[in-house]
C-alpha positions in Angstrom: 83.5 21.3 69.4 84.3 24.7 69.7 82.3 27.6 72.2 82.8 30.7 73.9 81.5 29.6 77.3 80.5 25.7 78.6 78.7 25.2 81.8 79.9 24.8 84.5 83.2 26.6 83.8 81.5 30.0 82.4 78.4 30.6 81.0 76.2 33.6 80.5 73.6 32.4 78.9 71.9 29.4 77.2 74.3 29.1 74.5 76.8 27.5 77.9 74.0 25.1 78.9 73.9 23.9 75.4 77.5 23.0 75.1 77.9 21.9 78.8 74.9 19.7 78.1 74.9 18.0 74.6 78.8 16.6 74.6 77.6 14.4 77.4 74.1 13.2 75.6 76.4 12.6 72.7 79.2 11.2 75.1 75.7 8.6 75.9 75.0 7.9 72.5 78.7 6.7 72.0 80.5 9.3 70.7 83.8 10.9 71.1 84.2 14.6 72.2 86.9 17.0 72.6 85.4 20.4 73.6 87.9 23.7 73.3 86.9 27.1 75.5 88.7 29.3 76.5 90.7 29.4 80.2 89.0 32.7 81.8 89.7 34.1 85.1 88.9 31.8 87.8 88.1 28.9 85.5 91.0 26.4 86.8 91.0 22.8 85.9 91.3 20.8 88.9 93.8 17.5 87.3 93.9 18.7 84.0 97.5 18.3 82.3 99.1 20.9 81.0 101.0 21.8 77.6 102.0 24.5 75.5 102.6 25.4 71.8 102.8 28.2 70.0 100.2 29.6 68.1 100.1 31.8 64.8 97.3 34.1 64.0 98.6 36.7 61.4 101.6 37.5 61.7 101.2 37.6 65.2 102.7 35.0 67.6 101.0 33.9 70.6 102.3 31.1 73.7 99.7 29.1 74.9 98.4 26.7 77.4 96.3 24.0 76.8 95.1 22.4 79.8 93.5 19.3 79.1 90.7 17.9 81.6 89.2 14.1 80.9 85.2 14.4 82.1 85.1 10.6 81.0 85.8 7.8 78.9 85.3 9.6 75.5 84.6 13.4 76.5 87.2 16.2 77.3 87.5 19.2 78.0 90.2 21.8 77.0 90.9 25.4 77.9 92.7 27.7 75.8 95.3 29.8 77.8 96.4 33.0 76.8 96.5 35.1 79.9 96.5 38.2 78.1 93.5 37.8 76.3 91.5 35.7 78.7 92.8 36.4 82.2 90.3 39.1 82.5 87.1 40.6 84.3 84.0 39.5 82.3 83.8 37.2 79.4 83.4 39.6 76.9 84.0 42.9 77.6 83.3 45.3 81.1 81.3 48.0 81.9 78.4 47.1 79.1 81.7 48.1 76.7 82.9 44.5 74.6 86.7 44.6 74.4 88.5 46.6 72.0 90.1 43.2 70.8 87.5 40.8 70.9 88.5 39.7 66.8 91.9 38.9 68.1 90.9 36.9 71.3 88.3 34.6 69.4 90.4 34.6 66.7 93.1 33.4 68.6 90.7 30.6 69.9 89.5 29.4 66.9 92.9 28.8 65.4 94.5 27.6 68.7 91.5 25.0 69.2 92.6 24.0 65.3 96.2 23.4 66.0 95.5 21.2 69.3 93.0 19.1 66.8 96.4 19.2 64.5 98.7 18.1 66.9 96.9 16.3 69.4 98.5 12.5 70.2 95.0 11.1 71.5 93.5 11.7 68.1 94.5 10.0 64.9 91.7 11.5 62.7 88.4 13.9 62.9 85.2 13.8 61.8 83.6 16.9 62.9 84.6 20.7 63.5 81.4 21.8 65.7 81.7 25.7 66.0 78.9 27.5 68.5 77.8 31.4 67.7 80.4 33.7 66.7 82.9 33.8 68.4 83.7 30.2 66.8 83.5 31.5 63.6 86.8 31.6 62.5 87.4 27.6 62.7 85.3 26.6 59.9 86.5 29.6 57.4 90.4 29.0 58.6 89.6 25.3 57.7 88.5 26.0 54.2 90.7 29.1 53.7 94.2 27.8 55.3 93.6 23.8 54.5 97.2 23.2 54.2 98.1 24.1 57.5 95.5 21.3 58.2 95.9 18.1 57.1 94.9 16.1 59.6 91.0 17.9 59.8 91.3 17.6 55.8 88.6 15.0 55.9 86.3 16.8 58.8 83.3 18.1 58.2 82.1 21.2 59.6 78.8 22.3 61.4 78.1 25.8 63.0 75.2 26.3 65.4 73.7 29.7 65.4 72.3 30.6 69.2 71.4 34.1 68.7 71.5 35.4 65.2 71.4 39.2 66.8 75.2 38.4 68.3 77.3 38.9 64.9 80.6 39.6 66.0 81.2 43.0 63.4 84.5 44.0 63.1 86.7 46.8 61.1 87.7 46.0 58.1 91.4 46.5 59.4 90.9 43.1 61.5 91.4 40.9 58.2 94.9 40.3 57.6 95.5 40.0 61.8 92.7 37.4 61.6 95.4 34.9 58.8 92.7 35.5 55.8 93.1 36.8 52.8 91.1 39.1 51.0 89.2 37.1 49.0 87.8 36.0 52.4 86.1 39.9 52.8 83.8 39.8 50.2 79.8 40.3 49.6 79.6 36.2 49.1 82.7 35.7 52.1 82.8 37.5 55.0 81.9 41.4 54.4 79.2 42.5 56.1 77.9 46.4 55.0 81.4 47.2 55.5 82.5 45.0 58.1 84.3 41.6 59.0 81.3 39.2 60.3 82.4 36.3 62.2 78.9 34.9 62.2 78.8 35.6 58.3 81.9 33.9 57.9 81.0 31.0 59.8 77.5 30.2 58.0 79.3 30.5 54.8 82.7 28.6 55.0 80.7 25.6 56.7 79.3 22.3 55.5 76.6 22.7 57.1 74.2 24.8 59.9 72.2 24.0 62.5 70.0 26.7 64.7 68.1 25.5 67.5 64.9 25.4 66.8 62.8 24.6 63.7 60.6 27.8 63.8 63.8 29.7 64.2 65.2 27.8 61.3 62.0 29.1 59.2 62.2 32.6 60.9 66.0 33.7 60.1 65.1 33.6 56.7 62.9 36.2 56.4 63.7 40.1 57.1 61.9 39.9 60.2 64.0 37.9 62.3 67.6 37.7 59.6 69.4 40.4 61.3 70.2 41.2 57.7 71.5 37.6 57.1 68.9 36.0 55.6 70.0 36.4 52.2 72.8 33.8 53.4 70.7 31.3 55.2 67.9 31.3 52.4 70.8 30.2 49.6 72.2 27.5 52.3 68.4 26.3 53.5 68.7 22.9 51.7 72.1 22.6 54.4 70.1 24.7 57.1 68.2 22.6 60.0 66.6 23.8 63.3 67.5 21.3 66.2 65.1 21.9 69.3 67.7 22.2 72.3 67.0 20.1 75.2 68.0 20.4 79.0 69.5 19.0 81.7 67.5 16.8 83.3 69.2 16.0 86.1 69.9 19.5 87.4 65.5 20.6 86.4 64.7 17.8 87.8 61.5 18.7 90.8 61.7 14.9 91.8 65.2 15.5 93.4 66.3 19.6 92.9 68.8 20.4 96.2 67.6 23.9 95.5 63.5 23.5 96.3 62.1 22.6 99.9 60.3 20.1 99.1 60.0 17.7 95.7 57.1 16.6 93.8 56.2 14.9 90.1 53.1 15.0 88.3 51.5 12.4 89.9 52.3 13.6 93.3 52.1 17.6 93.5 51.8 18.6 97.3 55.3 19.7 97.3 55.0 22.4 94.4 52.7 23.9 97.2 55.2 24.0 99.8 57.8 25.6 97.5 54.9 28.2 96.4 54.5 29.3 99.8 58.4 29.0 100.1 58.6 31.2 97.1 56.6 33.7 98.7 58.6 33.9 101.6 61.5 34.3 100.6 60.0 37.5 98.8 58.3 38.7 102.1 54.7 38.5 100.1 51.8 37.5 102.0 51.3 33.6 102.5 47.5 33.7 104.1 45.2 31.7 102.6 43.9 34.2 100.0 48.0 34.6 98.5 48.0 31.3 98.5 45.1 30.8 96.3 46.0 33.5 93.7 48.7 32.3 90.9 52.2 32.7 91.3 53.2 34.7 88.2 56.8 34.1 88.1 59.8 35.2 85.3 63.6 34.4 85.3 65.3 36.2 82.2 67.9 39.1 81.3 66.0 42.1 81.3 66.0 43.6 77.5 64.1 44.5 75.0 64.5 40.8 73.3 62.8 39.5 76.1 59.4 41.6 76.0 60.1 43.9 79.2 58.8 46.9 77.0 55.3 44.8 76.7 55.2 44.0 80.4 56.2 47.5 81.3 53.4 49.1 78.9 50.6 46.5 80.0 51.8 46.7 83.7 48.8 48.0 85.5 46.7 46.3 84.1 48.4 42.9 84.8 49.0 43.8 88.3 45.0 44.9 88.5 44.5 40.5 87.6 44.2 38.3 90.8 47.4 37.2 90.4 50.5 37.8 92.9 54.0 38.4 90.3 57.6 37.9 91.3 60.5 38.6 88.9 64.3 37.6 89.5 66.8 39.1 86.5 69.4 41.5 85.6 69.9 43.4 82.6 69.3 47.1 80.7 69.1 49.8 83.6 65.4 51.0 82.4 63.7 47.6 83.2 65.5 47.0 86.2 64.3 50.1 87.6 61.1 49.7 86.2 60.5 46.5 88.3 62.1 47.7 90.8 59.5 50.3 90.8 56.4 48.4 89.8 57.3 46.5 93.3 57.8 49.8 95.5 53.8 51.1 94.2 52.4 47.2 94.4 54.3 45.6 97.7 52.0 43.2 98.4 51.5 41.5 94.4 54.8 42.5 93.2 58.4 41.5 94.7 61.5 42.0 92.1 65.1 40.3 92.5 67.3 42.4 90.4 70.5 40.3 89.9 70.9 36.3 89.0 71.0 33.5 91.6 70.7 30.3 90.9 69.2 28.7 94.0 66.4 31.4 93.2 66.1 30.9 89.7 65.0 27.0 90.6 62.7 28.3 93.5 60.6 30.5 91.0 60.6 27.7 88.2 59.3 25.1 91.6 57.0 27.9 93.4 55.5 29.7 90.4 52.1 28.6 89.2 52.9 30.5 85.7 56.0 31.4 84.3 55.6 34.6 81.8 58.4 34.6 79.0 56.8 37.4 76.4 59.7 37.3 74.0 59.9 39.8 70.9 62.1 36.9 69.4 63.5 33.5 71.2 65.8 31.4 68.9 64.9 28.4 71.5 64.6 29.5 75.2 65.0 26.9 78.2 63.2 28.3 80.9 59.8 27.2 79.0 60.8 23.7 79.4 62.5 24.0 82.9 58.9 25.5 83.7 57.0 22.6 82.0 59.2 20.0 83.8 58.1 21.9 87.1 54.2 21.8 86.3 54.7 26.0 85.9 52.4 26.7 82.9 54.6 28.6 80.5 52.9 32.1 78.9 54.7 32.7 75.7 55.2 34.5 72.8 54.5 32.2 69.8 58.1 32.8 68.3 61.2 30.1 67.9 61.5 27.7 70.3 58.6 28.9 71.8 56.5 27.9 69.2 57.4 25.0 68.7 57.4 23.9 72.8 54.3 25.2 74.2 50.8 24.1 72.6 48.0 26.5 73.7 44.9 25.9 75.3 41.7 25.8 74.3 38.5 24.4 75.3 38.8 21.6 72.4 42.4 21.4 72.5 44.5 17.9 73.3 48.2 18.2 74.3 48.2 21.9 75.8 50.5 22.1 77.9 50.3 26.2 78.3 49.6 29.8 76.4 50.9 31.5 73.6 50.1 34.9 71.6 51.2 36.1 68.3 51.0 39.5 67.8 53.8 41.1 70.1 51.6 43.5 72.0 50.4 44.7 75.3 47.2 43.5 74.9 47.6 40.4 73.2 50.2 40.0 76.5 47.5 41.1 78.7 44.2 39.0 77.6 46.7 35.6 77.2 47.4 36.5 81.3 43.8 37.3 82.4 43.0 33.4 80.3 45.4 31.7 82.3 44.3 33.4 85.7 41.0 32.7 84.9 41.5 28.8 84.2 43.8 28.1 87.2 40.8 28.7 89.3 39.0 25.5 87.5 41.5 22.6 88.8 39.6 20.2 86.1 41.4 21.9 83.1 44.4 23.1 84.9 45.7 20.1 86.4 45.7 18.3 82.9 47.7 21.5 81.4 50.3 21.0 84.9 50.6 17.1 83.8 50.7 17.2 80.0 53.6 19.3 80.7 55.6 17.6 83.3 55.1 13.9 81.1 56.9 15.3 78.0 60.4 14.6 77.2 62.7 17.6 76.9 65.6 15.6 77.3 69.3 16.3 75.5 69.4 12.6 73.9 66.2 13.3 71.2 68.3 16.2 70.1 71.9 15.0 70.2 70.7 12.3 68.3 69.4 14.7 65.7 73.0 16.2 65.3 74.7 13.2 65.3 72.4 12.7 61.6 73.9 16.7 60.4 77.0 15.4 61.4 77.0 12.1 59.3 75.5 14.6 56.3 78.1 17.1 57.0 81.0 14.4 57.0 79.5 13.3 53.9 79.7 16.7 52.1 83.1 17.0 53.5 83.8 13.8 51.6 82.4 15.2 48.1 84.4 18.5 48.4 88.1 16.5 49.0 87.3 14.3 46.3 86.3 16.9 44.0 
């Protein structure tokens, strides 16, 4: 299994709570894992051993480390070292600029994650190549392209998970021959891309198969809407296209035992999501008299961008801050929104409070102390916080896209199984009438408790999904089969 980041060694994003989280459900269900990432700054392996080999991408020749941690009986983890291309400030570039040589650094960990698969001693034979988003993108078209320099993954099948179909990883076309591929591997039906080396392209066409991480996402990549202009590709491959619902970690979102809340509850026993409201309050220096303490906690964790509906909440703004509801948000992202909250909490200090920047602690207090958690997204391929808010009886507001859609089950007066709200046409006011629903409903305790339980009981658990790619893995070993023997 190949990734860009794994928590807890680097992540950004959801695509390193993935691959932190679903080695070990598969570790559970049996299986053996090797995951490669690469060795960023600060991201020592405490006991790992340590070898070298040199690496060819191109005709360039690059030294590196592998340094090889066991996190159990059948799961390991391995960094790539190349100090040069790794040892650096940010993951990906600086400055909201991506490095000037990101084809060569994820190049160079696609092929260097290949050769340790090659040469590795603890591993006599492979039955999967598992590449995440594109910056893995090069394993699975190196293995088709360059077979013979891999005999011993001859027989692997390969899958590659798409996290975010709007990360694409475009390059000049002057990046080809650097990258070990030859031409035929920069074509309309390859790799080309208006012009330009994909990664991502190249990934969803040189695999056996593709997974995304959600079924409605799945559905949605394949029309214009949402296909970031590759849904021409995903259409031809949709009989070997499948959308797996991610799960989480339900040890670390767990409210029965999270070190970061002041106090713990489940849904049978909810006094302590009170105590970590009003904790939540203080901690923003908002009011926590009796009439704060009766208004919903709106709360939202997220990277401020336009993906993520800011440009809604910003346009509907007053009139969600004229509902009786008190709104904290905690985030980072494009310098517009953060001022805008940042703003919207300087005119409203006693409903608004704003946390620009992330911290984890935080994050878990808003997911315990929120009564609501707003997630508006313009598109969401899965999303996490939705469940991490379910688990946390937080009744998730939602956009009714991806892995949105296919989590949260609205509410209505004749509705069984709602476990929160959803809207479908991205607007302000379809943003603003879902809010002023919920706020109205929290008030009746008969129907909101139910919506608090229903979520908190279901299972968002890693080992439903994992065992849903251990079946595209078995199909994609299969394929693998067919195209040796043909």
């Amino acid at each position: 299994m190949i990734a860009s980041e794994v928590a807890p060694w680097a992540k950004t994003g959801g695509l390193a709570d993935v691959t932190g989280a679903l080695p070990a459900a598969l570790d559970r269900l049996g299986h053996r894992i090797t995951l490669v990432m690469p060795r960023y700054r600060g991201t020592d392996l405490a006991g790992a051993t340590v070898s070298t080999r040199t690496i060819r991408l191109g005709t360039a020749v690059h030294e590196v480390g592998f340094h090889v941690l066991s996190l159990s009986a059948r799961r390991r983890l391995v960094m790539v070292d190349v100090p040069r291309l790794f040892n650096r400030e940010g993951y990906y570039g600086t400055g909201g600029r991506d490095f000037d040589d990101s084809a060569e650094r994820f190049g160079v960990l696609a092929a260097a994650a290949l050769e340790f698969a090659e040469h590795d001693a603890g591993e006599t034979s492979w039955d999967i190549v598992h590449a995440h988003d594109w910056q893995a993108g090069l394993a699975p078209t190196l293995l088709k392209v360059d077979a013979a320099r891999f005999p011993r993954l001859r027989d692997a099948g390969s899958v590659f998970t798409i996290h975010n179909l709007a990360y694409q990883g475009l390059f000049p076309r002057e990046v080809v021959p650097g990258l070990g591929l030859p031409w035929n591997a920069f074509t309309l039906e390859t790799g080309e891309f208006y012009g330009r080396f994909s990664f991502l392209k190249a990934g969803l066409v040189y695999s056996d198969y593709l997974t995304t991480v959600s079924p409605t996402y799945a559905r949605e990549t394949q029309d214009a809407r949402f296909g970031a202009g590759l849904e021409g590709v995903l259409f031809a491959r949709r009989n070997r296209y499948t959308g797996i619902l991610n799960g989480i970690d339900t040890e670390a979102w767990d409210p029965a035992s999270d070190p970061y809340v002041p106090a713990h509850f489940d849904a049978e026993h909810l006094e302590g999501k009170a105590a970590c409201k009003r904790a939540l309050l203080e901690h923003f220096g908002l009011s926590v008299g009796d009439d704060a303490l009766a208004r919903p906690v709106v709360g939202m964790v997220s990277r401020l961008v336009e993906q993520k509906g800011l440009q809604l909440i910003e346009e509907a703004a007053e009139a969600l801050v004229a509902l009786d509801a008190t709104w904290v948000f905690l985030g980072t992202g494009h310098p517009r929104f953060e001022r805008f909250l940042r703003e919207l909490a300087a005119r409203y200090p006693l409903r608004v409070a704003t946390h620009i920047g992330f911290d984890e602690r935080l994050a878990h207090l808003v997911e315990a102390g929120a009564d609501m958690f707003l997630m508006p997204s313009i598109f969401e391929p899965c999303g996490l916080n939705q469940m991490y808010s379910l688990r946390y009886g937080t009744v998730p507001i939602v956009t009714a896209v991806g892995g949105l859609d296919d989590t949260i089950q609205p509410y209505t007066a004749r509705a069984s199984g709602a476990n929160g709200f959803k809207f479908r046409e991205p607007t302000a006011d379809a943003l603003t009438r879902t809010v002023r629903q919920a706020v109205r409903l929290y008030h009746d305790k008969s129907a909101w408790l139910p919506l608090v339980r229903q979520g908190m009981l279901a299972d968002h658990s890693w080992e439903t999904s994992a065992r849903e790619y251990v079946k595209v893995y078995r199909r994609a070993k299969q394929a693998a089969a067919f195209r040796v023997a043909g």
